[in-house]
C-alpha positions in Angstrom: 77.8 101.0 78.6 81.5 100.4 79.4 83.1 103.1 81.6 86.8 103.9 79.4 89.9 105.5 81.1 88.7 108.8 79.8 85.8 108.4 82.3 88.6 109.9 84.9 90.3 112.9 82.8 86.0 113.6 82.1 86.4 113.7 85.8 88.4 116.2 86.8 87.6 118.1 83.9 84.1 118.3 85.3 85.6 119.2 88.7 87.6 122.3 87.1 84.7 123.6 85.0 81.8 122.9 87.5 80.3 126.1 90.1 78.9 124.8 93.2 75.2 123.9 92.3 72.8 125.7 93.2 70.9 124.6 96.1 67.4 123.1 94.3 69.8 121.8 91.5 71.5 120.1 94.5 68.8 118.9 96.5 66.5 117.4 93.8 65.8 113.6 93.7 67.0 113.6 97.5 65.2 112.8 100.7 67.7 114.5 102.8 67.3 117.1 105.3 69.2 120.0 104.1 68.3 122.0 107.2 70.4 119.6 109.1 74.3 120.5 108.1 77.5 120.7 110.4 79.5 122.6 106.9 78.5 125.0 104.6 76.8 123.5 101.5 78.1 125.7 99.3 81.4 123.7 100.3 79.8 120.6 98.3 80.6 120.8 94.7 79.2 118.3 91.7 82.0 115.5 91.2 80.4 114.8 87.6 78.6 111.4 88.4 75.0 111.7 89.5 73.5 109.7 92.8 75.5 106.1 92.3 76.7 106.8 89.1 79.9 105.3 90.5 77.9 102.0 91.9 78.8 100.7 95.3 79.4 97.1 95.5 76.5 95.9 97.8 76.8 91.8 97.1 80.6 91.5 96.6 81.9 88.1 95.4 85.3 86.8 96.8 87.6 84.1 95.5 90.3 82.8 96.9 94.1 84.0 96.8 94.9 81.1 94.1 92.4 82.7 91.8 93.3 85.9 92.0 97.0 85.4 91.7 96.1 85.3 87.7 94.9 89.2 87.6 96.8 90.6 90.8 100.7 90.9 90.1 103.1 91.2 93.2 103.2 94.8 94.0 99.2 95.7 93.5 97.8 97.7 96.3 94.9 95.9 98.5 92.8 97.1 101.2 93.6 94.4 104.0 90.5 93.9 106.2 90.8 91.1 109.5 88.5 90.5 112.0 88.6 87.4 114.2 90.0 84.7 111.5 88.9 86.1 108.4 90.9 88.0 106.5 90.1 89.9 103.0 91.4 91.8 100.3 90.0 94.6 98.2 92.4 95.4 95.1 92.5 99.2 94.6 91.9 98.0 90.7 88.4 96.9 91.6 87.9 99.8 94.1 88.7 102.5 91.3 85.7 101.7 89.5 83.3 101.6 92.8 84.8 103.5 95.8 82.6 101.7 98.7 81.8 97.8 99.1 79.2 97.2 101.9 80.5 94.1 103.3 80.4 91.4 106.4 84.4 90.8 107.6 84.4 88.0 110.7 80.9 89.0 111.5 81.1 92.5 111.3 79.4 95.0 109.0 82.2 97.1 107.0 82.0 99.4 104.8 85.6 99.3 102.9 85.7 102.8 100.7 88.2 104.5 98.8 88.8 107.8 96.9 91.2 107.9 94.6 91.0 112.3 94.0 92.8 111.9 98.0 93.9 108.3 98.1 91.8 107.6 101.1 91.3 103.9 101.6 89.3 103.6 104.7 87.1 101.3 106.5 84.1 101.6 108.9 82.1 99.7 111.2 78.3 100.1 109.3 76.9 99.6 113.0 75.1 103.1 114.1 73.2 103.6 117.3 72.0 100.4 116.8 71.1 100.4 112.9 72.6 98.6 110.0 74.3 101.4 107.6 74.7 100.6 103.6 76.5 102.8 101.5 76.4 104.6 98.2 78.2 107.5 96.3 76.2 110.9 96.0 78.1 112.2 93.4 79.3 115.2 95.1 82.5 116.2 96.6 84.2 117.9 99.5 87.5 119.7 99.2 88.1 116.4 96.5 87.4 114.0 98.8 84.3 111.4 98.6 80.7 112.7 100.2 79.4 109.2 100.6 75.1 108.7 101.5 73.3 105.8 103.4 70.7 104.3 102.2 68.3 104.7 105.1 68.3 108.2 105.8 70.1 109.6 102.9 72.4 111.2 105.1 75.5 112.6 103.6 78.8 111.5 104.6 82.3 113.0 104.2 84.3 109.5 103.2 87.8 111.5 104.8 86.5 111.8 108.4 83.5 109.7 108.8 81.2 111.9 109.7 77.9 112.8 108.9 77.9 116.4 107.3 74.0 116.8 106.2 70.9 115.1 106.8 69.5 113.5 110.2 72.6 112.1 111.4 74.9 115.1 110.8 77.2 115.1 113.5 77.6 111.4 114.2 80.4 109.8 113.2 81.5 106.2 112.1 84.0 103.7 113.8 87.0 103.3 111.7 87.9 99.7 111.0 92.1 99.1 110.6 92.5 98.7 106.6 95.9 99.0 105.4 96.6 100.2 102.2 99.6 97.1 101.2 100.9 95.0 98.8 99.0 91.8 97.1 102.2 90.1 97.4 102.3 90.4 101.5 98.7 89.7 101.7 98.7 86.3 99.9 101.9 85.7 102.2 100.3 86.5 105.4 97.0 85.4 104.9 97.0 82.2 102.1 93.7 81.5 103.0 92.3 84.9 102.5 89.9 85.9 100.4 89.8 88.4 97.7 87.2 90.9 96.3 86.8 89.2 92.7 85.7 91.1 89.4 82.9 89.5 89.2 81.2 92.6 89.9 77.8 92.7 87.1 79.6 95.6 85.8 81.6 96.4 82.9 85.0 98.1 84.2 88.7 98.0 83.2 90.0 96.7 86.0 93.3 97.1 86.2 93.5 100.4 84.6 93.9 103.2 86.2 91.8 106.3 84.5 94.0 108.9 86.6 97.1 108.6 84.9 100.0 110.6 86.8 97.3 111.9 88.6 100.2 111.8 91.6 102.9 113.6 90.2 104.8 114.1 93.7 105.5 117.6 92.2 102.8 118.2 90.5 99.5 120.0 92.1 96.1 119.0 90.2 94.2 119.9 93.2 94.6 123.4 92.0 91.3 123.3 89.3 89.4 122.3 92.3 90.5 122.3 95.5 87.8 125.2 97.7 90.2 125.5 100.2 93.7 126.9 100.9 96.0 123.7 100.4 98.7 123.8 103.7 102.1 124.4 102.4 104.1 122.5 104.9 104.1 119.6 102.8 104.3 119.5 99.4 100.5 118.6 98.4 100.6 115.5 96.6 103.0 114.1 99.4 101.9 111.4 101.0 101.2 110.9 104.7 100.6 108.4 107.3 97.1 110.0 109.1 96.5 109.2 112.5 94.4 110.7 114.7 94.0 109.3 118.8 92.9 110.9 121.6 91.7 114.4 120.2 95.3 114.2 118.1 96.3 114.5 114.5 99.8 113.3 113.1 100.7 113.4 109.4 103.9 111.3 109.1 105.6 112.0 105.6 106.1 109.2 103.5 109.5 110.6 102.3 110.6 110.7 106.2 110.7 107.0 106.3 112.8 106.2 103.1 115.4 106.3 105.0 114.8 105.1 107.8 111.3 103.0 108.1 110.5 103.2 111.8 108.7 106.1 113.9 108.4 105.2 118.0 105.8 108.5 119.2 103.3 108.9 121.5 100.1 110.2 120.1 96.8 111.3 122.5 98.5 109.3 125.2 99.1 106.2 123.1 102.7 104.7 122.2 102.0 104.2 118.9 105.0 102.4 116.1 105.1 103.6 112.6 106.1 100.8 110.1 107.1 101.7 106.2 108.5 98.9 104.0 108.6 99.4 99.8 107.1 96.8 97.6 103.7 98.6 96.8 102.5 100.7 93.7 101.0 103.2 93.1 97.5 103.0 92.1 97.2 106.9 90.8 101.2 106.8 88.5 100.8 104.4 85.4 97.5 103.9 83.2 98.1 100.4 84.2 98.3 100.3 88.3 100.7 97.0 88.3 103.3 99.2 86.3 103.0 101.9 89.0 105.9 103.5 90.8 107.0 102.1 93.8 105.7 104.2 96.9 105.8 101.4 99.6 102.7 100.4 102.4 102.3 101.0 105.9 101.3 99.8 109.0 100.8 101.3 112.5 100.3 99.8 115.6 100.1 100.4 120.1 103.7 99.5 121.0 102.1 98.4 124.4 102.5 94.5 124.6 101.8 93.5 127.8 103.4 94.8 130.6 105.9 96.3 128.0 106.2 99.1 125.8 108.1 98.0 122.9 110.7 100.2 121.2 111.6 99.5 117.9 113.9 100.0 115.2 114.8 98.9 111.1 116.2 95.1 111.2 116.0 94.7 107.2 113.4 95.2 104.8 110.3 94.6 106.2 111.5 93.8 109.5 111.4 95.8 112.6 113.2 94.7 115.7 112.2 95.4 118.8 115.5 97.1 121.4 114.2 95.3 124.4 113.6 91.7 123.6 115.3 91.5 120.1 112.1 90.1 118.9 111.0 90.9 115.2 108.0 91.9 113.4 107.0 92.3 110.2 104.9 95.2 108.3 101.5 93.6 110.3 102.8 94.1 113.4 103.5 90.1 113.9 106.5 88.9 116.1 108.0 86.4 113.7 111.0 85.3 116.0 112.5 86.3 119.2 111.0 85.9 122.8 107.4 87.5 121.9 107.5 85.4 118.7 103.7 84.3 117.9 102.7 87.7 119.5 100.7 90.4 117.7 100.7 94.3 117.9 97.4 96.1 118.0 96.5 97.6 114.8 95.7 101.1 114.7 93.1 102.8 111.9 95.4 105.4 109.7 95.3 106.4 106.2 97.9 106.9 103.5 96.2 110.1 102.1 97.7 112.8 100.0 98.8 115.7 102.0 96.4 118.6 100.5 93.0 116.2 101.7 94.7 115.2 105.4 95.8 119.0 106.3 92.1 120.5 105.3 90.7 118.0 107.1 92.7 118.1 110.4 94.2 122.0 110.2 96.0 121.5 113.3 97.7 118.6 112.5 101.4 117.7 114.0 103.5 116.9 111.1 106.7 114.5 111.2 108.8 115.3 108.5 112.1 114.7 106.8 113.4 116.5 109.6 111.9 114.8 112.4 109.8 117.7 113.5 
């Protein structure tokens, strides 16, 4: 039966209405070991969906970026996944309708998942302690964002922080995977021989719509019908941040700090890290159509270490970013494109571009960078 864009509003209906389950209501048709939990499982609410209602993609199909140029317009959102010389994109259009695609990237098992309730696109490494991971969605939610299960232990996993929350691997964790949330039309620049997540799914879904419609009202605050926890009011909730955590260290870098200007130098867990911000993207949560979105940019962040260097860098044009020393520019993938380092590359750094409400429940102690610089 075709999912319609009503599927979403039924959504978040269900999330406003809904009491946590009880626990045999919660438990049944699993093979999970609730005994084993690292948060309180009355913390786990009912999303709507049952177990893979919203079905992973476990045998996605790819086509190259001269096919998909006839259903991806300019300033789509993609997941960008590289490893070794294979790159891919995952269109947040396709990714609505699924939220994880079990994958093989250069060689290496991903898993490249998204939830759209807290606009966390993130990747991981499906490599555990020596086992292969696959993915699927449980239905369930915590504080919005995505509980995510694998398949061979049916342990439950909270999609924000990668890390087991119930079952027999509660307390390990996943290795993020870089995945940049950016625009179709810099992927098909940068990587012309990419490949792209088709919608050749064997599902029915309107891809392209986006059944959240101003769901990201910058000053609006849906989490309120079902949010659990106290949302952190030094950001504006539906703001949206740059998440980065290193070394035992959480930074939220505000979106609105880099309209002006699009550069952050810092050092984060002992790292020197560059924050890049260039416009061109849309939203994937403003317009019931997500290529008529509003314009909210994409980001990229990177070790400024190059060599025996540590690069400092600041705005040289839109999508540019000079480094002070060597003069040498790079663009939003942390590529020198001319200059003395020219040909060089930047080490990519795992971050999110998640709403504010899901990054500061998460990570409670976060630094933030603001408007203000602080």
């Amino acid at each position: 039966m075709p999912v319609s864009r009503s599927f979403g509003a039924a959504l978040v209906a269900a999330l406003a209405l809904a009491p946590a389950a009880a626990a045999a209501q919660q438990q049944a048709g699993w093979r999970t070991d609730f005994s084993k939990h690292t948060v309180p499982l009355d913390e786990i609410v009912s999303g709507g969906p049952p177990k893979d209602g919203i079905p992973a993609l476990d045998r996605p199909e790819f086509v190259p970026v001269t096919e998909a140029g006839d259903w991806l317009s300019p300033r789509e959102p993609v997941v960008l996944v590289v490893e070794g010389n294979e790159a891919k994109a995952y269109p947040l259009q396709i990714l609505m309708w699924h939220e994880i695609v079990n994958d093989v990237v250069g060689g290496r098992p991903v898993a490249v998942t998204y939830c759209p309730l807290c606009n966390t696109a993130l990747a991981f490494d499906r490599r555990l302690d020596g086992t292969l991971l696959d993915f699927g969605t449980t239905g369930r939610l915590r504080h919005s964002d995505l509980v995510m299960y694998d398949r061979q232990t049916e342990s439950w996993w909270q999609q924000a922080t990668g890390e087991a929350i119930v079952g027999n691997l509660a307390g390990k964790k996943l290795e993020f995977v870089s995945a940049p949330l950016v625009s179709w039309k810099t992927f098909k620049s940068t990587h012309p021989n990419g490949l792209v997540l088709s919608r050749d799914t064997g599902f029915d879904r309107p891809y392209g719509e986006n059944p959240y419609a101003r769901y990201d009202d910058p000053k609006g605050s849906p989490i309120s019908s079902f949010f659990r926890g106290r949302p952190d009011p030094r950001l504006p909730a539906m703001e949206r941040v740059i998440a980065v955590s290193l070394g035992g260290q959480d930074v939220a870098y505000a979106f609105r700090a880099f309209r002006e200007r699009p550069v952050a130098n810092d050092v984060v867990g002992g790292v020197p890290i560059a924050v890049f911000w260039m416009p061109g993207t849309a939203s994937a949560l403003d317009d019931s159509r997500i290529s008529q979105g509003r314009d909210v940019g994409s980001t990229g962040v990177f070790d400024r270490r190059l060599g025996d260097r540590v690069l400092e860098f600041e705005p040289s044009g839109e999508g540019r970013f000079r480094d002070r020393v060597t003069g040498s520019e790079f663009d939003l993938l942390g590529r020198a494109t001319s200059g003395p380092l020219e040909g060089k590359r930047l080490q990519a750094i795992p971050h999110g571009n998640h709403f504010w409400f899901a990054w500061g429940v998460f990570k409670p102690k976060t630094r933030i960078v603001d408007a203000t610089g602080s």
